[in-house]
VOGU-3710 file (C-alpha; in Angstrom, 3 decimals, decimal comma):
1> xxxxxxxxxx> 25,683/-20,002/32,652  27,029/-19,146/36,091  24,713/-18,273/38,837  24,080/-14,903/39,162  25,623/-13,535/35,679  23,756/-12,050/32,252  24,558/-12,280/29,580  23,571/-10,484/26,063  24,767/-9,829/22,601  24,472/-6,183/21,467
11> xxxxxxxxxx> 25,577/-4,609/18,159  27,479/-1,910/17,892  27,987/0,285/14,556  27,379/-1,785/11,730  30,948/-4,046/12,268  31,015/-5,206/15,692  29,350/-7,444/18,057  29,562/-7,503/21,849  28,704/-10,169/24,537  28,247/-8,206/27,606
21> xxxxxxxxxx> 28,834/-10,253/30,796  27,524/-9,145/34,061  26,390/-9,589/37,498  22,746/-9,711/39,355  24,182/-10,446/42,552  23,350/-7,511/44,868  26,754/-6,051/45,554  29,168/-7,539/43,139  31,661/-4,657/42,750  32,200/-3,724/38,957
31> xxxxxxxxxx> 35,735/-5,235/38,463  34,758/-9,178/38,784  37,197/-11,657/38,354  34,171/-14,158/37,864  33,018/-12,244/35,020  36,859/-11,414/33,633  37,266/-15,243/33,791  34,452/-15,714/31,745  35,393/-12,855/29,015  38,886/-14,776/28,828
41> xxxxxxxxxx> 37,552/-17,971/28,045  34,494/-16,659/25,391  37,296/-14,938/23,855  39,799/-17,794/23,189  36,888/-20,360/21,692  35,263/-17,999/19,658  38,807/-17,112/18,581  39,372/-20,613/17,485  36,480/-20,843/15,767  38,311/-19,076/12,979
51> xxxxxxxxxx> 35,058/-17,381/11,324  35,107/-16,022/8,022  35,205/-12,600/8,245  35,983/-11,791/11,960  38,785/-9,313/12,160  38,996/-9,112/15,970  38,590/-11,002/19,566  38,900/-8,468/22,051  38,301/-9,628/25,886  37,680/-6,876/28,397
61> xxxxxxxxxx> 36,618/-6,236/31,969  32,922/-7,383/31,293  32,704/-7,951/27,536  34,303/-9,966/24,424  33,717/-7,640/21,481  34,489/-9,111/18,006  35,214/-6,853/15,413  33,885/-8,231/11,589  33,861/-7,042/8,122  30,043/-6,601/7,756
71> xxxxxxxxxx> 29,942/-7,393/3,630  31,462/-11,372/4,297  30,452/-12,077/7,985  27,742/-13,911/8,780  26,617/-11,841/11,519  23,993/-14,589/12,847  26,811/-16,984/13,431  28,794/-14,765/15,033  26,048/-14,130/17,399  25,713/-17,721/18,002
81> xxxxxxxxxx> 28,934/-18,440/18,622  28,774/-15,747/21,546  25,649/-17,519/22,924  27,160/-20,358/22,660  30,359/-20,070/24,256  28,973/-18,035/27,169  29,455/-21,482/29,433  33,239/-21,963/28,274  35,417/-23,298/30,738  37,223/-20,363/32,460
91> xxxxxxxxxx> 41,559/-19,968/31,737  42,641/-20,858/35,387  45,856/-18,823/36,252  48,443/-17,536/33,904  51,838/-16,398/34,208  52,980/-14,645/37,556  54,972/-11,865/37,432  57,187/-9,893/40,220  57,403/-6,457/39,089  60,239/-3,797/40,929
101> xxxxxxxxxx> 58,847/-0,179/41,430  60,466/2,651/42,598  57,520/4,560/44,529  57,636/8,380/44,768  59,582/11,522/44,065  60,193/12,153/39,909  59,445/8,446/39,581  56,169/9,080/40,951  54,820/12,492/40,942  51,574/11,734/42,125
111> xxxxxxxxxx> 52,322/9,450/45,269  51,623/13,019/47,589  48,279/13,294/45,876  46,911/9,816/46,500  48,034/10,084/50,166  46,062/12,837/50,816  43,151/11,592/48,654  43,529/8,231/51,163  44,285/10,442/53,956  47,578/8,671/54,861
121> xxxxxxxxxx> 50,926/8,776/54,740  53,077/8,293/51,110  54,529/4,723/52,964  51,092/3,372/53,337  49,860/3,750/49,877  53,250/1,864/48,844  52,480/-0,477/51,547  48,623/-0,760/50,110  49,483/-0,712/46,490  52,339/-3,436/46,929
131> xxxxxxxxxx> 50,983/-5,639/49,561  48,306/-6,978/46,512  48,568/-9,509/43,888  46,891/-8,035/40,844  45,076/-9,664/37,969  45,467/-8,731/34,148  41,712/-7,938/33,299  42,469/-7,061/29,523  45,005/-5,191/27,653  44,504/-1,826/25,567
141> xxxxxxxxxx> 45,420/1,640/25,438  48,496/1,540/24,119  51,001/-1,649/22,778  50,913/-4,102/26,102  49,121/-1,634/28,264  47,903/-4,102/30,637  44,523/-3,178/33,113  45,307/-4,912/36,547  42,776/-4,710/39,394  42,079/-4,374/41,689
151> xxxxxxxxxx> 43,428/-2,072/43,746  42,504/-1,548/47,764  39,951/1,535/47,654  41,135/3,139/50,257  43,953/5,121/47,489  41,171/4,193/44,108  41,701/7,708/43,243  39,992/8,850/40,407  41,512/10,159/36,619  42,740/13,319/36,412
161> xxxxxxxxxx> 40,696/15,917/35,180  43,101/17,074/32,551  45,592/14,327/31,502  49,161/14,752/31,457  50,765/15,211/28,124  53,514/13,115/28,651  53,706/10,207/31,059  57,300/8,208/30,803  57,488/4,826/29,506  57,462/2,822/32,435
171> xxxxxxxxxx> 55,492/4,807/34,987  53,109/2,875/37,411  49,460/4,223/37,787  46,624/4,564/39,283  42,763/5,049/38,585  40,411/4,170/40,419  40,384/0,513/41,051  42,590/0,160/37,786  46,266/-0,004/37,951  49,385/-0,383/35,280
181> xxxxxxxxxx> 52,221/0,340/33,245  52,451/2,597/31,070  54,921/0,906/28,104  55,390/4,119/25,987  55,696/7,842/26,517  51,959/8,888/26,408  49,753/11,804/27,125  47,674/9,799/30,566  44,875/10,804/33,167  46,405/7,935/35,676
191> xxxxxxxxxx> 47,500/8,909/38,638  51,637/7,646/39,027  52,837/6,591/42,036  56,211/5,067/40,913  58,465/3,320/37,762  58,640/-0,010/37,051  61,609/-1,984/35,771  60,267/-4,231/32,845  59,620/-3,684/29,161  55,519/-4,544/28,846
201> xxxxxxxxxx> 55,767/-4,763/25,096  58,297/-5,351/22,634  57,693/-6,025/18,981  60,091/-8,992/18,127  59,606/-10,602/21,191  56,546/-13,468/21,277  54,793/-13,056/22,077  55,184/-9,086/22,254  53,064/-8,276/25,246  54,782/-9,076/28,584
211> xxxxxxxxxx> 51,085/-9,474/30,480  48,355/-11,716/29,403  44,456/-11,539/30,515  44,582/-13,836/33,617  48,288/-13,273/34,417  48,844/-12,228/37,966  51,048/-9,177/38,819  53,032/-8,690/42,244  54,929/-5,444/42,697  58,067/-4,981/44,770
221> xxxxxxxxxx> 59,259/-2,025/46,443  62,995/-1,444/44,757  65,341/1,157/45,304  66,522/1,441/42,152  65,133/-0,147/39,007  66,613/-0,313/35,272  64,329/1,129/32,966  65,048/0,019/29,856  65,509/2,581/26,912  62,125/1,804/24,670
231> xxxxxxxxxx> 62,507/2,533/21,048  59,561/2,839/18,635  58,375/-0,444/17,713  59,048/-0,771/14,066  60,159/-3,070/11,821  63,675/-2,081/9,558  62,572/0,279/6,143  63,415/-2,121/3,722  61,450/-3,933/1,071  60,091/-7,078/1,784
241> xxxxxxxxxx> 61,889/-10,279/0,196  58,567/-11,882/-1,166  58,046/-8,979/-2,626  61,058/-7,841/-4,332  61,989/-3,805/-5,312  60,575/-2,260/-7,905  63,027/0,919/-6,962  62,650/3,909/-4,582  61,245/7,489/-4,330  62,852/9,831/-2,983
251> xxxxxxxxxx> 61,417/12,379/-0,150  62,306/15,958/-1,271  60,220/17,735/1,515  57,658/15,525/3,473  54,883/18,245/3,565  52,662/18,566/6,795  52,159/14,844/7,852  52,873/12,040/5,019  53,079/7,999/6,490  52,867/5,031/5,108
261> xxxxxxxxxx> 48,967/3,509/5,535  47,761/-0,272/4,411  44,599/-1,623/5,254  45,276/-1,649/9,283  47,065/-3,531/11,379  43,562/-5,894/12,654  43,977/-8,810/15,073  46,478/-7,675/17,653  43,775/-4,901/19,632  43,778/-7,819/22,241
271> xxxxxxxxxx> 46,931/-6,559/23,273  46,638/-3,099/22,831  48,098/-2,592/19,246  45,585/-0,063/17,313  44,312/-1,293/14,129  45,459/2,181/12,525  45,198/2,342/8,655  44,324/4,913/6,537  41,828/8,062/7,569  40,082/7,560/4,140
281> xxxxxxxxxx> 39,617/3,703/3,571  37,700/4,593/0,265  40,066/6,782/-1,403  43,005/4,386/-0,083  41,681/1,303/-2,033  40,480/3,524/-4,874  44,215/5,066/-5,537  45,268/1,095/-5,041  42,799/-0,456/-8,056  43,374/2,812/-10,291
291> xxxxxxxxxx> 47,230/2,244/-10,309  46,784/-1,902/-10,669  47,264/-3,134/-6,946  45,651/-4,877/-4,329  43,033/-2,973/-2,758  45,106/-3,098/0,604  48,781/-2,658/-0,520  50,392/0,737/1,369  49,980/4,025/0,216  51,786/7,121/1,163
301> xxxxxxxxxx> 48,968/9,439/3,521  49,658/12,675/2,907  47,856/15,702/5,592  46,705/18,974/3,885  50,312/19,896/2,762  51,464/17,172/0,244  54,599/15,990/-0,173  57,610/16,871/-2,875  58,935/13,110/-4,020  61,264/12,349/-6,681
311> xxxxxxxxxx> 60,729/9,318/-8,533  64,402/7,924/-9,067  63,002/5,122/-12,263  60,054/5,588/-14,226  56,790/4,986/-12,122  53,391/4,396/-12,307  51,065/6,263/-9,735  47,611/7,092/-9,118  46,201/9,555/-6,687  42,773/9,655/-4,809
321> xxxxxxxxxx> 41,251/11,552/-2,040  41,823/15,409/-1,230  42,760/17,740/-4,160  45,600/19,447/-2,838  46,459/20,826/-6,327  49,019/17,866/-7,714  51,427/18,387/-10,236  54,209/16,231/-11,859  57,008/18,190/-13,619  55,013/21,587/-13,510
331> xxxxxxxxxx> 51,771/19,772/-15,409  48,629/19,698/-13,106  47,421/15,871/-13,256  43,936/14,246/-12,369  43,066/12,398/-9,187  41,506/8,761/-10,155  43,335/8,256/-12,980  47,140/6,741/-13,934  49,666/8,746/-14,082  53,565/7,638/-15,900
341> xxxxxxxxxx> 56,388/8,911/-14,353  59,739/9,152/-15,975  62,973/8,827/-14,058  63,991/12,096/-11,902  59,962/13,006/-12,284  59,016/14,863/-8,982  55,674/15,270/-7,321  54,332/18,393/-6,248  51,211/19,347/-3,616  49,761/22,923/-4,258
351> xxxxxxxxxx> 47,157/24,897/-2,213  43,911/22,795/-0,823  40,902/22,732/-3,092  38,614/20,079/-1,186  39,239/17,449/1,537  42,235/17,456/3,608  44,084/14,001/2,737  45,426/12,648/-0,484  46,765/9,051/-0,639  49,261/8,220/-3,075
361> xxxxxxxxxx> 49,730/4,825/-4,474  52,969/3,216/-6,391  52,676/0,300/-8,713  53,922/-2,443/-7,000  52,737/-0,924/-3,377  54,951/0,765/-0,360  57,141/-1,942/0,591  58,354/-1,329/4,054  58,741/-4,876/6,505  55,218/-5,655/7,683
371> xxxxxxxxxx> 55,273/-5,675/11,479  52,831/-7,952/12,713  51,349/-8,664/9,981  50,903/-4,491/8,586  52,649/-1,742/7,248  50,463/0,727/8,468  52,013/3,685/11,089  50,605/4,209/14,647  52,655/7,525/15,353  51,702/7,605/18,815
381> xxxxxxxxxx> 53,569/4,241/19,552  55,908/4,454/16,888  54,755/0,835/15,742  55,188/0,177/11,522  55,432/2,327/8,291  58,935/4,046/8,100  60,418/3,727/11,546  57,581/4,485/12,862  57,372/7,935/11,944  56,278/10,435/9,680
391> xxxxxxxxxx> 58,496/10,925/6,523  61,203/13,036/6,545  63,404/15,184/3,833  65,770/12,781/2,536  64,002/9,255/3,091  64,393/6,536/0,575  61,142/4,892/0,119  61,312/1,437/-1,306  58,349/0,505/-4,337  57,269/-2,914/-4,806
401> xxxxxxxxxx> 58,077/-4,932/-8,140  55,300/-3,524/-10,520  51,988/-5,761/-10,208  50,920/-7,872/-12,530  47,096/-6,383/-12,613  46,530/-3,909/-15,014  46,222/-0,247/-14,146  42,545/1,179/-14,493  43,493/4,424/-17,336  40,370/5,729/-17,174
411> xxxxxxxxxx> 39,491/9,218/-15,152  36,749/8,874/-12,319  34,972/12,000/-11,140  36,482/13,160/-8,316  34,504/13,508/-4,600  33,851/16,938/-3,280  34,228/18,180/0,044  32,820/21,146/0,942  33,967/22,471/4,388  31,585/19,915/6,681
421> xxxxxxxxxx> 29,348/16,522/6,564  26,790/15,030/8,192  27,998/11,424/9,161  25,400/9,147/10,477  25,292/7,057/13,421  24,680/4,230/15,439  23,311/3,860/18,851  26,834/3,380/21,202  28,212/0,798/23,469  27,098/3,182/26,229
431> xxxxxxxxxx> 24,196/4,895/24,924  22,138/3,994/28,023  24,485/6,005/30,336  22,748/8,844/28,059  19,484/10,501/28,889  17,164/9,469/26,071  17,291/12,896/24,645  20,904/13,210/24,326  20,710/11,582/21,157  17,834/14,174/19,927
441> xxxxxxxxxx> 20,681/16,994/20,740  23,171/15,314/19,205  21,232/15,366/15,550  20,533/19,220/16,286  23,692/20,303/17,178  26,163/21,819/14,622  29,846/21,115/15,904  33,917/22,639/14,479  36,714/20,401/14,502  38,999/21,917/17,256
451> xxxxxxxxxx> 42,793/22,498/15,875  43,505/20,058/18,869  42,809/16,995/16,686  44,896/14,600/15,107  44,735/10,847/13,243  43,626/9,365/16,739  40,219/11,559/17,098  38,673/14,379/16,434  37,791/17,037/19,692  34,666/18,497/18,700
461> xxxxxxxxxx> 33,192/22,357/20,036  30,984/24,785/19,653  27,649/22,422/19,497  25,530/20,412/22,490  27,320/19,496/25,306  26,256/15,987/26,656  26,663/14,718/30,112  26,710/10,945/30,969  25,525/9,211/34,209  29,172/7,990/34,778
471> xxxxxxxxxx> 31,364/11,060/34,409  34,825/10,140/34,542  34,332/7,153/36,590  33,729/4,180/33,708  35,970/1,438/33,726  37,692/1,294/30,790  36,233/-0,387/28,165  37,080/-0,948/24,062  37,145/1,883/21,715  35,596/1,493/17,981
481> xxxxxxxxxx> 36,255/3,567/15,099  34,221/6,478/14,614  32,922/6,368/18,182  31,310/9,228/19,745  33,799/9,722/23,336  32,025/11,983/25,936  34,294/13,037/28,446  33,378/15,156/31,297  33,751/18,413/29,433  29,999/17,167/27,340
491> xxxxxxxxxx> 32,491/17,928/24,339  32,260/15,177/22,237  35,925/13,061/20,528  35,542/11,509/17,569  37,501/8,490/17,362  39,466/7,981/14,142  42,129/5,700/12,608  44,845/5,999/15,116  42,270/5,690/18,046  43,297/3,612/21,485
501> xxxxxxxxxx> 41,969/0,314/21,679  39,906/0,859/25,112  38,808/3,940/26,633  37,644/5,611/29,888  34,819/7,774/28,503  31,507/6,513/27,336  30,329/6,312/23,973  27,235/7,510/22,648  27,182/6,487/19,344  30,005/5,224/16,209
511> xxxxxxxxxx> 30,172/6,696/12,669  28,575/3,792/10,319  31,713/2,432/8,381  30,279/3,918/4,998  30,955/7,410/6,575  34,286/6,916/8,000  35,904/8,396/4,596  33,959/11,090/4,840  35,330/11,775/7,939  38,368/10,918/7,255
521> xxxxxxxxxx> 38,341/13,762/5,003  37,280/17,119/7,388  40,205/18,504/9,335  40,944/21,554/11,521  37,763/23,855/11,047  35,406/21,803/9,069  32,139/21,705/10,809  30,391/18,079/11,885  27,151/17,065/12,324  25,468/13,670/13,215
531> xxxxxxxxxx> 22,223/11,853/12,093  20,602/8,539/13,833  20,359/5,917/10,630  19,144/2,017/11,153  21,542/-0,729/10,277  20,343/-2,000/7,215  20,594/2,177/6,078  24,481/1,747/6,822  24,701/-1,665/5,191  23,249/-0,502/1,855
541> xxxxxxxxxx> 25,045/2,467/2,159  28,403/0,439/2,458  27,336/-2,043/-0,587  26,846/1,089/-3,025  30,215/2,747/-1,441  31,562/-1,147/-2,632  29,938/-1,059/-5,719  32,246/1,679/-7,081  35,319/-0,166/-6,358  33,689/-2,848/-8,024
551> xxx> 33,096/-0,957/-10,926  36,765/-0,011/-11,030  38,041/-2,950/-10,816
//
């Protein structure tokens, strides 16, 4: 190990490890390229290493984090393998890239702001931000959202307060010593300065991210730039060709929010793609087995308000989740069990009765083009499902050939949800930045689901407000599934499927995996409230939630 850096492996929820890198050097300023090199190069052996089990490499600033399935990892050799590659040789230089920018007016809104933050004039914070070469650190956010650093801190501005709700594809940003592109229309705290003319992430291309961890960026003062149009980054709605067509359904009225869900899109968080997948993991494999599929072959996700879909041949379906009062043809039928659908058959939601999402599962599977390597939707980049979107009144949806596994006929009790849960948790990636009785007044506090909430997290009110020794200040850092964000409000964001793959806010603690249905089945209303488990409490909990799909199948 270097001179001067730590290192130590820390778990995090019950299906991620992370090797935190860091500095005892008096001074060391808390973007390091030293320690960025280092992250880089952990990252790519342990990658190679191809371990059974390991879902995700993820380098950031400081950190590698590797994301596992806890029921067939062997989370020792993980472990090892992050002690062991600690002394990697560091990536030397990648890719250099000249990037034009048009600085200021509606191409960069905030360029007045910054110069009075720095206390200059708008030409020196051009001169400032552009006379660097900056140095991919790590990728999240959003698809090929690349974090450069760093930048001079005379303009490091701070986040916003209160982000913007829409930031243009293409925008150039600052916060604090962080800079970058945004590649999609996004809401954004970053401060923008200006508009760059390149396309950071496109789908088809490969690979799809234009930056790289250890790239260097330059960027260019232009007068004009061409922005390129960016379209949502989704494959064509067609069936796939090793799968075949099994026939269509039809989309009478798409209800409240209905997409297309699989298993997740895992592997690509590295550059900023979120895993996604469905809300309700359980009740998505459970509507999968019932009907005689693969546990992870695409559902339809339907939100609250269900769907009206007209099966154009005779189908087989299952259901499983929220009982939103389903009918076929007028006749109420049964969650968790098989359900034959003649030709011109159509599929009806009625009033909510418990939980707030159904998933609905065709023999033979939702068959849109995987892109890269999923079906599932991310709505907020417009990456997979159909289009990238939500479904609409008159979409054709394309079933899979029928599978050869036979369907499970009979009836299993459905789960209630009354209103609220208790999820329990896990100590957080940034639980230290806590006071040690932040925790105690997390378990005590009663919180409601704000109606500002959505597949990427849940904003949580009404219960303890926590405060963190960092504020708004943290570099970002990766996001995990049912983590607890606390941004400088104390209100606490639950992180959910659709979540960001790095954050700026610290997290306190992450929703054990077992719990994550449950969660994925409050909404708008429901009231939340946490409880401090050990790990081997959210292991057994997640073999017995395993167990019943067992039993199923």
């Amino acid at each position: 190990m270097s001179r001067g850096l730590t290192a130590r492996v820390r778990e995090i929820g019950d299906s991620s490890l992370v090797l935190e890198l860091g500095s005892t050097l008096p001074g060391q300023a808390q973007i390091d390229i030293t320690v960025s090199r280092r992250a880089t190069a952990v990252a790519r052996v342990v990658k190679q290493r191809a371990i059974s089990g390991v879902r995700d490499v993820v380098p950031t600033f400081r950190s590698v984090v590797v994301s596992f399935d806890p029921l067939s990892t062997d989370v020792s050799a993980v472990a090892a393998a992050l002690h062991e590659d600690v002394d990697a040789a560091p990536d030397g230089v990648g890719r250099v890239h000249e990037v034009p920018v048009v600085y200021g007016d509606s191409d960069g809104p905030d360029l007045e702001a910054v110069a009075a933050y720095a206390g200059c004039s708008p030409d020196v914070v051009v001169q400032r931000h552009a006379s660097r070469t900056y140095r991919v650190f790590m990728l999240g956010f959003l698809p090929g959202f690349a974090y450069m650093g760093s930048v001079d801190e005379t303009i490091a501005v701070p986040r916003k307060p209160t982000p913007r709700l829409r930031v243009p594809a293409g925008s150039v940003g600052i916060a604090g010593q962080q800079t970058g592109i945004y590649p999609l229309d996004a809401p954004g705290g970053w401060h923008i300065i200006g508009r760059a003319g390149v396309t950071p992430f496109e789908s088809e291309r490969v690979p799809p991210s234009l930056f790289a961890p250890g790239d260097e960026v330059r960027f260019v003062p232009a007068s004009t730039v061409a922005v390129p149009r960016v379209d949502p980054v989704s494959a064509p709605s067609h069936e796939d060709s090793s799968t075949g067509m099994g026939g269509y359904v039809t989309v009478l009225r798409p209800g409240l929010l209905t997409t297309v869900q699989d298993a997740g899109r895992w592997g690509h968080q590295e550059v900023g793609v979120s895993v996604s997948g469905p809300m309700d993991p359980m009740a998505h494999r459970l509507a999968n087995v019932v009907v005689g599929n693969r546990p992870d072959a695409a559902t339809l996700e339907a939100t609250f308000l269900g769907p009206e879909l007209r099966m154009e041949q005779h189908t087989r379906l299952a259901l499983a989740g929220a009982d939103l009062r389903a009918t076929v043809d007028g006749f109420e039928v049964s969650l968790h069990t098989t359900i034959d659908c003649r030709a011109g058959s159509v599929l009806r939601f009625g009033e909510r009765r418990s939980g707030a999402r159904v998933y609905v599962a065709f023999d033979g599977g939702v068959a849109v083009t995987p892109l890269l390597g999923s079906r599932a939707t991310h709505l907020r980049s417009g990456v997979g499902g159909f289009h990238g979107r939500p479904l609409m009144r008159g979409d054709r949806i394309v079933i899979g050939q029928p599978s050869p596994f036979a369907p499970f006929l009979r009836a299993i009790a459905p789960d209630l949800y009354p209103g609220g849960a208790k999820l329990r948790v896990l100590p957080g990636p940034q639980v230290e930045h806590f006071l040690p009785s932040a925790l105690d007044a997390l378990q005590h506090a009663r919180y409601t689901i704000s109606a500002d909430s959505d597949r990427m997290g849940y904003r949580l009110t009404g219960g303890a407000r926590l405060a963190s020794d960092v504020g708004g200040t943290m570099v970002s850092d990766a996001a995990f599934l049912g983590g607890l964000q606390i941004p400088p409000s104390g209100d606490p964001i639950l992180l959910m499927a659709d979540r960001p793959t790095t954050g700026g806010y610290p997290q306190i603690a992450v929703v054990i995996s077992a719990d994550i249905p449950l969660a994925g089945q409050l909404g708008a209303g429901d009231w939340v409230e946490f409880e401090v488990c050990s790990r081997a409490d959210a292991i057994a909990a997640l073999v017995a939630q395993e167990g019943r799909i067992l039993a199923v199948r």
